[in-house]
VOBA-1610 file (N, C-alpha, C; in pm, whole numbers, padded with zeros to 5 digits, always signed):
BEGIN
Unk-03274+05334+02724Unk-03198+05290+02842Unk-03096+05182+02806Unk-03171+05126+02732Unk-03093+04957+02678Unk-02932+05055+02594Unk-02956+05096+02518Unk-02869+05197+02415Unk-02776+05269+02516Unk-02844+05327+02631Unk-02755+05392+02702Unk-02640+05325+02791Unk-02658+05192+02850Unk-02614+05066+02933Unk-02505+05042+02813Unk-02558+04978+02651Unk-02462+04969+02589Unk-02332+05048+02517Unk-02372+05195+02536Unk-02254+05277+02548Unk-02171+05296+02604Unk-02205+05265+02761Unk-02132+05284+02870Unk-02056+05191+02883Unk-02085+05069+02850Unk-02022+04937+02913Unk-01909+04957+02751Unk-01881+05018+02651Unk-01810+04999+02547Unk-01711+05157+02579Unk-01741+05215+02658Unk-01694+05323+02702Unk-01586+05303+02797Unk-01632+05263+02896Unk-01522+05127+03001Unk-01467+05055+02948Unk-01498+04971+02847Unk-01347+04866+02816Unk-01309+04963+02773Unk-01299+05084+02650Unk-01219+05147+02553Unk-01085+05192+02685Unk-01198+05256+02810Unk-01078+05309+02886Unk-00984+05156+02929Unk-01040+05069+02970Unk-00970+04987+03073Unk-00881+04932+02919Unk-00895+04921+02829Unk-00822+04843+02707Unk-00732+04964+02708Unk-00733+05058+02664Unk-00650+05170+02639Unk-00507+05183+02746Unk-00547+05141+02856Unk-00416+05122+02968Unk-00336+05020+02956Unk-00364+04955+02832Unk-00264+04834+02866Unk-00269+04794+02781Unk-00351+04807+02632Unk-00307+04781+02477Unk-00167+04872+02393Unk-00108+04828+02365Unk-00003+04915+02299Unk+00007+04861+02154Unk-00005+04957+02053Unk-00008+04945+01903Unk+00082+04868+01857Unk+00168+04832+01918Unk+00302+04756+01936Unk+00223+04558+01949Unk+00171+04528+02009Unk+00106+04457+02026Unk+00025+04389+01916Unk+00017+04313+01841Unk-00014+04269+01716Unk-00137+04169+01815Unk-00306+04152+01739Unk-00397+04028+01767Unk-00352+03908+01707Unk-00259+03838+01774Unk-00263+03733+01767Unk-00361+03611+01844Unk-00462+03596+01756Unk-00554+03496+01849Unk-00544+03379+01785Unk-00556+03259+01834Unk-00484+03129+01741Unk-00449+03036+01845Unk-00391+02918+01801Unk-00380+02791+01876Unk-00236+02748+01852Unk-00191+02708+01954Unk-00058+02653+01942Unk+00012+02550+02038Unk+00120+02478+02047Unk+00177+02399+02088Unk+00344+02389+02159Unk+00323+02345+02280Unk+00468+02373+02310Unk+00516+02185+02352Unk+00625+02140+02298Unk+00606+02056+02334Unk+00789+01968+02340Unk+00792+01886+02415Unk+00911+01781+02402Unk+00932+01644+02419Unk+00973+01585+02323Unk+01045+01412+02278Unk+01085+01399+02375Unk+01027+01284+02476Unk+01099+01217+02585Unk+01232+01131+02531Unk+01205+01114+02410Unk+01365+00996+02400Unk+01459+01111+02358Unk+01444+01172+02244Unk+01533+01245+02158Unk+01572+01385+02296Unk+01460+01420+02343Unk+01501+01566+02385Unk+01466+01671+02352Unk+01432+01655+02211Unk+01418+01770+02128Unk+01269+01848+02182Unk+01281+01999+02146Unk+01210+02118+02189Unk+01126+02104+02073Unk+01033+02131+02082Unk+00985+02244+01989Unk+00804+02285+01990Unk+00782+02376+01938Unk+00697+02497+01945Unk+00624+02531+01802Unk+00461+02482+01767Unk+00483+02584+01675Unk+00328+02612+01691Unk+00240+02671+01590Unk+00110+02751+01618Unk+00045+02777+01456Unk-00076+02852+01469Unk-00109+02865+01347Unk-00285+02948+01377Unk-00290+03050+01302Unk-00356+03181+01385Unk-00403+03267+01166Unk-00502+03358+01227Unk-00554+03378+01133Unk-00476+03530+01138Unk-00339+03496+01092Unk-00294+03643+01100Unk-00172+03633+01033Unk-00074+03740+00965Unk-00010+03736+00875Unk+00137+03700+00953Unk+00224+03638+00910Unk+00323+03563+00926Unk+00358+03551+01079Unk+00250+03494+01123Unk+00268+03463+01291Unk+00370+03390+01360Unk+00459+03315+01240Unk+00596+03278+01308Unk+00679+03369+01390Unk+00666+03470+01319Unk+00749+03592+01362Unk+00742+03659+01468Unk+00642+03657+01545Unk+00620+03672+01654Unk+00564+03605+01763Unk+00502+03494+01709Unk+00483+03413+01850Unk+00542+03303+01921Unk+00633+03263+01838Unk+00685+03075+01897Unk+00868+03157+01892Unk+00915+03055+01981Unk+01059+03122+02017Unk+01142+03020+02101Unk+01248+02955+02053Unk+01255+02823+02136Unk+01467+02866+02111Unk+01545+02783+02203Unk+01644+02812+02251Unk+01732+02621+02284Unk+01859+02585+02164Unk+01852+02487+02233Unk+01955+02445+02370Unk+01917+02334+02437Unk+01968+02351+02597Unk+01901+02398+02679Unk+01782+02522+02639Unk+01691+02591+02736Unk+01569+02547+02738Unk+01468+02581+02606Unk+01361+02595+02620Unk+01256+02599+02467Unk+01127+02613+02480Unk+01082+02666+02360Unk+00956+02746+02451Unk+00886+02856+02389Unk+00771+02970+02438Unk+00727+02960+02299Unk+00561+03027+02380Unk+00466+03046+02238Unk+00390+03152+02354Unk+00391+03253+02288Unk+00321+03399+02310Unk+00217+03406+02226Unk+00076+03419+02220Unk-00066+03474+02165Unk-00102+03552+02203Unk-00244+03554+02138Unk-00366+03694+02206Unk-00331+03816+02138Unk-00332+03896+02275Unk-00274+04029+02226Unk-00148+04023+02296Unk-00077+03950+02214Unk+00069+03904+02214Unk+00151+04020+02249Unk+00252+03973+02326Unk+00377+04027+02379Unk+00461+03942+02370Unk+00570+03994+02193Unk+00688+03919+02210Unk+00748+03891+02256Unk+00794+04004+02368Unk+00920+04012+02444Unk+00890+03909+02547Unk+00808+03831+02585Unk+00777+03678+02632Unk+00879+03574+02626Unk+00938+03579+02472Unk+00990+03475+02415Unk+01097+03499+02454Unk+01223+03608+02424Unk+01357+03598+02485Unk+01351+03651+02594Unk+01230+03692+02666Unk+01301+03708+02788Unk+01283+03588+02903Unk+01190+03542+02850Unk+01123+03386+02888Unk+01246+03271+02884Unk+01284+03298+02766Unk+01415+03181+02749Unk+01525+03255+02796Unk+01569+03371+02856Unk+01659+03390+02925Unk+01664+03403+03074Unk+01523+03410+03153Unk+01497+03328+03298Unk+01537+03194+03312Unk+01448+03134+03209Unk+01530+02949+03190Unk+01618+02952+03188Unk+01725+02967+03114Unk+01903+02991+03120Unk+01904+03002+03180Unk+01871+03107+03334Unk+01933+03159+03406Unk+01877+03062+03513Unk+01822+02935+03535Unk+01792+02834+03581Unk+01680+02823+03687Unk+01570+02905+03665Unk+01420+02955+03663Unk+01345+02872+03622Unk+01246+02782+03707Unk+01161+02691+03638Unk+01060+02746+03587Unk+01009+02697+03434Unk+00905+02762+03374Unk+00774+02846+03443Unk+00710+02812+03517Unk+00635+02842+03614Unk+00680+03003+03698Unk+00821+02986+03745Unk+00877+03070+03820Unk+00914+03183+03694Unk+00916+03152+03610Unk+00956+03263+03519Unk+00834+03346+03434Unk+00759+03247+03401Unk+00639+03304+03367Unk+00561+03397+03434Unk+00574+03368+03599Unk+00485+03439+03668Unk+00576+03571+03739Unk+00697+03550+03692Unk+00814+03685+03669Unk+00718+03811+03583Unk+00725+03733+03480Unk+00678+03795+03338Unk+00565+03862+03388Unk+00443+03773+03399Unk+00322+03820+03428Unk+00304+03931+03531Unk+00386+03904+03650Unk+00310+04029+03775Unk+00394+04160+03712Unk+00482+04128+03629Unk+00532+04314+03575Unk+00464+04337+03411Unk+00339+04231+03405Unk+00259+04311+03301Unk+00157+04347+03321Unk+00089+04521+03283Unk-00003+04541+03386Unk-00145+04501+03211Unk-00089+04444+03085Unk-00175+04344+03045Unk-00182+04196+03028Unk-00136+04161+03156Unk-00127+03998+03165Unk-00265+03980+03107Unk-00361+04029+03162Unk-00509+03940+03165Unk-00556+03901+03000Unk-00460+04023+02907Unk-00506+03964+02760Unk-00384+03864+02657Unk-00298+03820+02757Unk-00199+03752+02695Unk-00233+03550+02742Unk-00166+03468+02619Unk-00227+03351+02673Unk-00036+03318+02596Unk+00040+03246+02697Unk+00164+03174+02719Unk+00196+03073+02744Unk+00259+03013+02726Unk+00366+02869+02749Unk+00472+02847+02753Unk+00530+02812+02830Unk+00685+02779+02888Unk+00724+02644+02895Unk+00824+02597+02804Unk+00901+02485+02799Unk+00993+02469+02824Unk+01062+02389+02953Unk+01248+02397+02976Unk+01278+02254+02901Unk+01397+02230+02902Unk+01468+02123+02831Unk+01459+02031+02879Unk+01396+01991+03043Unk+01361+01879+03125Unk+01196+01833+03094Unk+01126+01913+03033Unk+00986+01874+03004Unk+00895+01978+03052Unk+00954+02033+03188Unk+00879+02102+03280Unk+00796+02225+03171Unk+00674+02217+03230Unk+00574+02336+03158Unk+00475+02399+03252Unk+00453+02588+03223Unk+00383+02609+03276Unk+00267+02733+03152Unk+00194+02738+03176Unk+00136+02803+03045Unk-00028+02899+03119Unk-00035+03018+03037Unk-00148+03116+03115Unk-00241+03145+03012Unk-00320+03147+03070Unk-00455+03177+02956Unk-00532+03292+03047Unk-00533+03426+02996Unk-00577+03543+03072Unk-00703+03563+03073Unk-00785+03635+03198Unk-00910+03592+03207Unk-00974+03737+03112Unk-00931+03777+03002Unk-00959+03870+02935Unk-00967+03833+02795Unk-00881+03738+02790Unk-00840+03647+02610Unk-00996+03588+02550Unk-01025+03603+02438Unk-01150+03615+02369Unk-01186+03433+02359Unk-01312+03438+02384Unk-01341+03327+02403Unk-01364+03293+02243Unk-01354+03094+02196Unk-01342+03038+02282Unk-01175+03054+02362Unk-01107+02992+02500Unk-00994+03015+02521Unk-00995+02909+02624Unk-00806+02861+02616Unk-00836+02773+02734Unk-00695+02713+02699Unk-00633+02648+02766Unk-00530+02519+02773Unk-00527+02384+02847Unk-00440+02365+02792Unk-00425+02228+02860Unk-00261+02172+02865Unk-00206+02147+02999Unk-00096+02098+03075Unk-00099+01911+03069Unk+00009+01877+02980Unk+00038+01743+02988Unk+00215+01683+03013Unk+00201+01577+03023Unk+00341+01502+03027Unk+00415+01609+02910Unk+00515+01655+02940Unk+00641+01702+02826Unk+00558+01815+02737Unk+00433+01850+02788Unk+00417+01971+02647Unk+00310+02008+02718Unk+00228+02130+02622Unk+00089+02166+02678Unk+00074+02278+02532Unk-00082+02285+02512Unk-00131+02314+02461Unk-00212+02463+02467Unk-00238+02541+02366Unk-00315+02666+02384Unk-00379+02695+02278Unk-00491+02797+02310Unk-00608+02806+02187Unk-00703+02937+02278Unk-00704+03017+02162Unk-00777+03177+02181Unk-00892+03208+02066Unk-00969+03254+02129Unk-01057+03273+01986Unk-01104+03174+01914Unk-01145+03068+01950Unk-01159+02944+01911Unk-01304+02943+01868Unk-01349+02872+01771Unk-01465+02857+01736Unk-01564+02779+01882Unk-01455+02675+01861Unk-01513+02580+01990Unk-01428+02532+02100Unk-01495+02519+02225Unk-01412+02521+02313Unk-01350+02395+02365Unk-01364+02263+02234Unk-01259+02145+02226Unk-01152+02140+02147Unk-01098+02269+02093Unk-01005+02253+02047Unk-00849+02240+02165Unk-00845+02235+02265Unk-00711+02221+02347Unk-00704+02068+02389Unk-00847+02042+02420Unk-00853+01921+02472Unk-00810+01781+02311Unk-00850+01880+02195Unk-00868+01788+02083Unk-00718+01746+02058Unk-00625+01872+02057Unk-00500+01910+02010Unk-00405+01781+02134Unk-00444+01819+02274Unk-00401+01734+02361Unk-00412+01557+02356Unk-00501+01528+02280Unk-00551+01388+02230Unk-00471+01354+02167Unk-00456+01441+02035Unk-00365+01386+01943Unk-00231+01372+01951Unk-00181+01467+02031Unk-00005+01472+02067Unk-00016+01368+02165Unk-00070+01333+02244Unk-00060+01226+02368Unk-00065+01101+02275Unk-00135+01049+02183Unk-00167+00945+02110Unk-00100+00899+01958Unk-00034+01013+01916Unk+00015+01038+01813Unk+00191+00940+01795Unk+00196+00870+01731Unk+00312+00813+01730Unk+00446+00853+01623Unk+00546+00902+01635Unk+00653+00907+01511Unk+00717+01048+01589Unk+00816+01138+01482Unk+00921+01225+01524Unk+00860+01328+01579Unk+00913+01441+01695Unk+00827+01514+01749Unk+00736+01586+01647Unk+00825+01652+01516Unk+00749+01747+01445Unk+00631+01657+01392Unk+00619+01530+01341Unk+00492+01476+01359Unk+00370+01461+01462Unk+00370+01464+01564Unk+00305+01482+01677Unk+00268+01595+01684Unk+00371+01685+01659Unk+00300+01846+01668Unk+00241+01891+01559Unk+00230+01814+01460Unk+00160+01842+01327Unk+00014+01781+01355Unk+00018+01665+01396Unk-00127+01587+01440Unk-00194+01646+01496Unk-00119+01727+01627Unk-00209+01823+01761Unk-00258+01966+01646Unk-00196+02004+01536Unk-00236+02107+01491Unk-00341+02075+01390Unk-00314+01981+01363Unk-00437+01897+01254Unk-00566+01876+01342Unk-00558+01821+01465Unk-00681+01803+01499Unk-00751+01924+01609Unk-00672+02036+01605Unk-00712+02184+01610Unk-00820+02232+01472Unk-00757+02217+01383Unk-00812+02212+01282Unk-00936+02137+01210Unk-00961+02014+01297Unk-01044+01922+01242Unk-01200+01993+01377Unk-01133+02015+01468Unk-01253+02130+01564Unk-01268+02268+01516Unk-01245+02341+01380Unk-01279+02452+01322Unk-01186+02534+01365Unk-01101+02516+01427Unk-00967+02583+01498Unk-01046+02749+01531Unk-00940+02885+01440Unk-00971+03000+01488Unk-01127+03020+01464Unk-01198+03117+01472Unk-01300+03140+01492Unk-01314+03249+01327Unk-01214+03303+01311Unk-01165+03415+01190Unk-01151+03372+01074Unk-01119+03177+01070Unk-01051+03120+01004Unk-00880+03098+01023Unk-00762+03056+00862Unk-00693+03049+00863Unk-00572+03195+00799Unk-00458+03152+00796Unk-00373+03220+00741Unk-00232+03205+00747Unk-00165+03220+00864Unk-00022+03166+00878Unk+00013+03061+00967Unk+00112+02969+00979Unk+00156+02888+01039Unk+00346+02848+01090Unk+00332+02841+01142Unk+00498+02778+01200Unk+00539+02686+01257Unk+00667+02596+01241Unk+00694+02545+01370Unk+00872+02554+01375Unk+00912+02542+01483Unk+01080+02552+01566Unk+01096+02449+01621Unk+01181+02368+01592Unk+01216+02239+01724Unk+01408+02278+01736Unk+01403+02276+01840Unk+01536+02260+01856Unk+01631+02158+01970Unk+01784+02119+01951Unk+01812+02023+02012Unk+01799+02023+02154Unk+01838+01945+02256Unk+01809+01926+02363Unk+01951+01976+02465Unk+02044+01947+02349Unk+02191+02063+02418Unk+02253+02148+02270Unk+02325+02253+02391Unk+02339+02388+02267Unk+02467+02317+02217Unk+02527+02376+02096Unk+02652+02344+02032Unk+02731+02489+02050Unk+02658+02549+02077Unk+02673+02724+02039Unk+02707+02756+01937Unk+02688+02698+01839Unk+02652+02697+01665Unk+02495+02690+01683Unk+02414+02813+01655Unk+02276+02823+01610Unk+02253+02691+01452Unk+02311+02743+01407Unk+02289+02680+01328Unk+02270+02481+01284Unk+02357+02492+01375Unk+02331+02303+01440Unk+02232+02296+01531Unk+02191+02398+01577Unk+02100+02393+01727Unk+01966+02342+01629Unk+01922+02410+01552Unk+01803+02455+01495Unk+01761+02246+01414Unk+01681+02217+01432Unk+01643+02092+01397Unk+01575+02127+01230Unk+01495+02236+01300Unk+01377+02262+01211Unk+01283+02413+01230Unk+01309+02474+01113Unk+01229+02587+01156Unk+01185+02653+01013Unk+01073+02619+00987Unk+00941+02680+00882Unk+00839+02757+00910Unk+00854+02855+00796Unk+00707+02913+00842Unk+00618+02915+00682Unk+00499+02904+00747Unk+00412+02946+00609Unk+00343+03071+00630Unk+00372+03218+00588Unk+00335+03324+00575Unk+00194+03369+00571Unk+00156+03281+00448Unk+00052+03392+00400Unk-00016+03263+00337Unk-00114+03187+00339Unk-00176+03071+00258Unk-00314+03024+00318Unk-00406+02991+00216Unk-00521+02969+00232Unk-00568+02860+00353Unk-00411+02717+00362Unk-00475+02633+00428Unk-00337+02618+00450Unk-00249+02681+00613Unk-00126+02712+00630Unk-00098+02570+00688Unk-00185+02478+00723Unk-00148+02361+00785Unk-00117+02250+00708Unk-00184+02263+00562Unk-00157+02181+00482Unk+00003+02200+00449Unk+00042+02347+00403Unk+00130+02400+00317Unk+00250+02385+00436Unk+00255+02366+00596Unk+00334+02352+00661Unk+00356+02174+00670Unk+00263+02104+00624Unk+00290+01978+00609Unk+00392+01936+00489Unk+00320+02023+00401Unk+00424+02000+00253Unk+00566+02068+00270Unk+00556+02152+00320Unk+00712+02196+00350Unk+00816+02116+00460Unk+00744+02074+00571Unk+00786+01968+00665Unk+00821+01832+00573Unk+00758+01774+00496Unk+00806+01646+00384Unk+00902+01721+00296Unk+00926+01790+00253Unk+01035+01866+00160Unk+01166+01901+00240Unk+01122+01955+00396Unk+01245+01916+00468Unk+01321+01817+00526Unk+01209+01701+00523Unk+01310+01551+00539Unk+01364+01541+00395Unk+01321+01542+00301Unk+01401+01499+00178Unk+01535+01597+00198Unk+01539+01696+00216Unk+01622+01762+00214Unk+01759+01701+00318Unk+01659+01699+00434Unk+01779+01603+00531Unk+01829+01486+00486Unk+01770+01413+00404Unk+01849+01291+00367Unk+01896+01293+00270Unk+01925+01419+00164Unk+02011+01415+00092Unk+02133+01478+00133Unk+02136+01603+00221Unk+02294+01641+00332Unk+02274+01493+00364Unk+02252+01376+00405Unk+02340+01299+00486Unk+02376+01193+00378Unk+02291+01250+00218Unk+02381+01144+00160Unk+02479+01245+00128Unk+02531+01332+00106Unk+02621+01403+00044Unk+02755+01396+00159Unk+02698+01367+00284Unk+02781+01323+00395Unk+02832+01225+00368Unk+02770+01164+00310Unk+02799+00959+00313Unk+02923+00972+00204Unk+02855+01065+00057Unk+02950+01052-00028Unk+03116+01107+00015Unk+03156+01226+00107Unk+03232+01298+00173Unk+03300+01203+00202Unk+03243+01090+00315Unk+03333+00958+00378Unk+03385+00863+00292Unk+03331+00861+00169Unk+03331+00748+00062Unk+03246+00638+00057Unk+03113+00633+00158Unk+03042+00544+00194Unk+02926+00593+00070Unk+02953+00538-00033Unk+02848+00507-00198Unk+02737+00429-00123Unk+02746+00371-00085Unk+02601+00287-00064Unk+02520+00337+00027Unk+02536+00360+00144Unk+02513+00474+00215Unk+02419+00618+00127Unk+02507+00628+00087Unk+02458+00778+00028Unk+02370+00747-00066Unk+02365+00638-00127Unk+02239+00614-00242Unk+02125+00569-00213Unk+02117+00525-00040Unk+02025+00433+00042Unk+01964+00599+00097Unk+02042+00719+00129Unk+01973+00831+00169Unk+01909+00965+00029Unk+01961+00896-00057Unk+01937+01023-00201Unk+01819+00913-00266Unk+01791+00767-00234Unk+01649+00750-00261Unk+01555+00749-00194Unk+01585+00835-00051Unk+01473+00830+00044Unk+01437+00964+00054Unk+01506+01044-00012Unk+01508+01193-00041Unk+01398+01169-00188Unk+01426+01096-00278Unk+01307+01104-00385Unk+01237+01052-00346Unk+01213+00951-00287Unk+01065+00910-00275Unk+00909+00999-00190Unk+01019+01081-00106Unk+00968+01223-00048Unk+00927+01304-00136Unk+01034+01350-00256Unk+01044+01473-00306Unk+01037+01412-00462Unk+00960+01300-00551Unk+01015+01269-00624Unk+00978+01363-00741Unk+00963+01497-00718Unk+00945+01551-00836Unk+01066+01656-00885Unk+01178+01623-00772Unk+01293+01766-00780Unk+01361+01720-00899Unk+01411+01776-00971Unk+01495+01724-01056Unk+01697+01748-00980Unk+01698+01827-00889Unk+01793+01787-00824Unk+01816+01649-00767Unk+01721+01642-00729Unk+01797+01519-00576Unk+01753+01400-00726Unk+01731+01355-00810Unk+01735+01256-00909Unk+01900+01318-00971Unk+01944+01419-00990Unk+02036+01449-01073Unk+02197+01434-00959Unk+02163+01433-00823Unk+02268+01377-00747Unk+02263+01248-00702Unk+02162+01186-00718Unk+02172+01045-00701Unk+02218+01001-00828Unk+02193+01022-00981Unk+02316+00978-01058Unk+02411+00992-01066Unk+02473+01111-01038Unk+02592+01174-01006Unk+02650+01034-00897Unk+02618+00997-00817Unk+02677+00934-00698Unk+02666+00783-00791Unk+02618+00784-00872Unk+02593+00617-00918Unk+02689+00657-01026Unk+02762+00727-01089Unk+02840+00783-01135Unk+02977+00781-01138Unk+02971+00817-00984Unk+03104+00754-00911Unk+03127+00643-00887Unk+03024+00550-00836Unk+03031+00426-00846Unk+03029+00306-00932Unk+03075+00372-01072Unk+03055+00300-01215Unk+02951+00203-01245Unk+02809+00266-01186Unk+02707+00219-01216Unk+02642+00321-01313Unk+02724+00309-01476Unk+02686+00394-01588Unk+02519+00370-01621Unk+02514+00284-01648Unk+02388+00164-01674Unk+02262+00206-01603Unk+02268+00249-01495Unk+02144+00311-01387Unk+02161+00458-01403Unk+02253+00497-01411Unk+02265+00693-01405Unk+02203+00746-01537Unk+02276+00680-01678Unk+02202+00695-01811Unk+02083+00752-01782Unk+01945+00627-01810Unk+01811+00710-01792Unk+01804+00808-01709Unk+01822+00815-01578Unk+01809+00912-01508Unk+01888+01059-01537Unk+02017+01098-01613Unk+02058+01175-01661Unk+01996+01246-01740Unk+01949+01127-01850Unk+01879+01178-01991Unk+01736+01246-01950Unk+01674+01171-01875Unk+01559+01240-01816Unk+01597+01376-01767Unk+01684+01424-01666Unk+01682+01549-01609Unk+01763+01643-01708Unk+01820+01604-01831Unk+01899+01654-01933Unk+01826+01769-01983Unk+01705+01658-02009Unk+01621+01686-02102Unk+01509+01785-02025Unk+01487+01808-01929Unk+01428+01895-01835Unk+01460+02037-01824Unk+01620+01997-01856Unk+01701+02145-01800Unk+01837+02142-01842Unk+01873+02177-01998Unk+01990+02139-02017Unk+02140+02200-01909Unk+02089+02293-01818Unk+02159+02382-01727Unk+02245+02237-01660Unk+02184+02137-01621Unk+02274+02014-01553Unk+02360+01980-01646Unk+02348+01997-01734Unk+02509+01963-01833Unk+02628+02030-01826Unk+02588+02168-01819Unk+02694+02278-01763Unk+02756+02234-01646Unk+02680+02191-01506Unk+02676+02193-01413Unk+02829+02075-01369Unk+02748+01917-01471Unk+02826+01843-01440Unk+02942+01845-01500Unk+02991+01936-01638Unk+03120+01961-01660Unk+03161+02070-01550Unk+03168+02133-01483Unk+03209+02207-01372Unk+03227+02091-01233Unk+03145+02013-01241Unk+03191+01924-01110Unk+03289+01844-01174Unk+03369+01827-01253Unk+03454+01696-01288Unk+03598+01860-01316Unk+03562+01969-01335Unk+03695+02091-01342Unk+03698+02064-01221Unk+03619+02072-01087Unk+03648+02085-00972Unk+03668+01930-00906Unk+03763+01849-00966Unk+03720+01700-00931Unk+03618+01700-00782Unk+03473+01756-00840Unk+03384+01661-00776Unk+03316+01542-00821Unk+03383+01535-00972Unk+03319+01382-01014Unk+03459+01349-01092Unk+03454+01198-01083Unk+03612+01191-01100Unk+03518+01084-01200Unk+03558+01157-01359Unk+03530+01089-01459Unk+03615+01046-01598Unk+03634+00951-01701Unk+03720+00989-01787Unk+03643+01055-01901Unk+03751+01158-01970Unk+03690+01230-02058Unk+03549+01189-02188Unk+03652+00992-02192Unk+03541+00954-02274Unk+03430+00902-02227Unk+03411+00892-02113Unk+03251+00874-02048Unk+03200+01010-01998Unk+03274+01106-01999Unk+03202+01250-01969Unk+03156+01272-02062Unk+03208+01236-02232Unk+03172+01275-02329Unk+03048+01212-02372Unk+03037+01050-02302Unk+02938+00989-02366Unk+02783+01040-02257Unk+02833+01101-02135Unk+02727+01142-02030Unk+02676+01296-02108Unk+02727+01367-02137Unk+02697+01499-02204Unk+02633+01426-02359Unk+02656+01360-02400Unk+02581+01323-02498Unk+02424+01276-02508Unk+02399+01212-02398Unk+02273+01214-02345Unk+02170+01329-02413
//
């Protein structure tokens, strides 16, 4: 009898799942974050799920509009069509529940909606695999499916509320202490995050603050931390290369050593901060540091006779000669 009850009842979901699963539909079960910087403005969105490059389909952010994070048994089409209700000046709430009454599988999708004013509204379906649940705060809100335990929203919400420094730090903390509650239930695998500005340029490419993903890795939160520190170094060497553009040398050497102290193992960003001390006939400090990355990779020798053909280093022949000698 017992055997027979449990056939039946696996017989019924297959049908009731079958009406409203589409192969199209990827399990995304996992925890994520939608959230926004009261001073700066800035958006952003990211998540981290025991499934293969989940950037790609779940987090989706727009700047001037919005940022979304789609899970579960995810439905992308959430994300732009979500951020194109917002555009169209639809409060999160009002758009979401657009979305939802024309899906006839709302009940296995779990969402979040962010507009550029803070406003959030976010669904957790009464079908989404336990543990499951969210949580709605000042400027962001939180989500989590499949959860080992059912403090991970409330944990994630602690830490972004309490968490001090740039948004993508805060949203790294809320994903860290997802993580520190056993996060998915499956384990780990991919991770992401998107922040974008608070008005459009209509250059994507200026819009975009920040946007990483980690694919495929044992411990995607670590490896999205290390890539997040590799992208500030990165930012402060464009703004020394900016500085150098204006002619502001000091400037640019105050941002190409805040880029190594991040990154101090690149042998680039050491080989343009001599370069810039270079220009500034500080021979005396560039030396060691030349000879060191010389000697690493004689390819920078090539390199810097090609920047002085293209006066990007304005040198005389007999100190080019004595820098290649190195």
């Amino acid at each position: 009898m017992n055997r027979l009850l449990i056939i039946s009842a696996f017989l019924i979901f297959q049908i009731t799942y079958s009406q409203f699963y589409k192969k199209s539909e990827p399990f995304i079960h996992t925890y994520s974050i939608v959230a926004r910087d009261s001073v700066t403005g800035e958006m952003g969105v990211a998540v981290q799920s025991h499934w293969f490059s989940v950037g790609s389909l779940a987090i989706y952010g727009e700047a001037g509009v919005g940022v979304v994070a789609t899970q579960a048994m995810v439905d992308p089409s959430y994300g732009p069509k979500g951020l194109v209700l917002m555009k169209q000046g639809m409060m999160p709430q009002e758009a979401l529940n657009k979305l939802l009454n024309g899906d006839n599988g709302s009940m296995f999708r779990q969402v979040a909606f962010l507009n550029k004013n803070g406003d959030v509204a976010a669904h957790t379906g009464s079908s989404c695999i336990d543990e499951a649940g969210h949580f709605i705060g000042k400027n962001f809100s939180v989500q989590a499916n499949m959860m080992l335990k059912n403090t991970v929203w409330d944990a994630m919400a602690q830490a972004f509320q309490t968490s001090k420094g740039t948004l993508s730090e805060r949203i790294l903390a809320a994903m860290k202490a997802a993580e520190a509650e056993k996060g998915d239930i499956r384990g780990k695998q991919s991770a992401a995050i998107l922040i974008v500005k608070p008005e459009a340029s209509g250059n994507k490419w200026e819009d975009t603050v920040m946007d990483l993903r980690v694919e495929d890795n044992e411990n995607p939160i670590v490896e999205l931390e290390r890539l997040m520190t590799i992208h500030r170094a990165y930012n402060f060497m464009s703004k020394g290369d900016i500085a150098m553009e204006e002619g502001d040398s000091m400037a640019a050497e105050r941002h190409y050593l805040m880029a190594q102290q991040l990154f101090p193992d690149n042998l680039e960003m050491q080989y343009w901060y001599a370069i810039n001390l270079i220009t500034n006939k500080d021979f005396d400090k560039a030396k060691p540091i030349l000879k060191r990355v010389f000697k690493a990779d004689s390819n920078w020798k090539i390199l810097t006779q090609r920047l002085v053909k293209v006066n990007m280093l304005i040198i005389s022949e007999a100190d080019l000669e004595t820098v290649l000698d190195l």
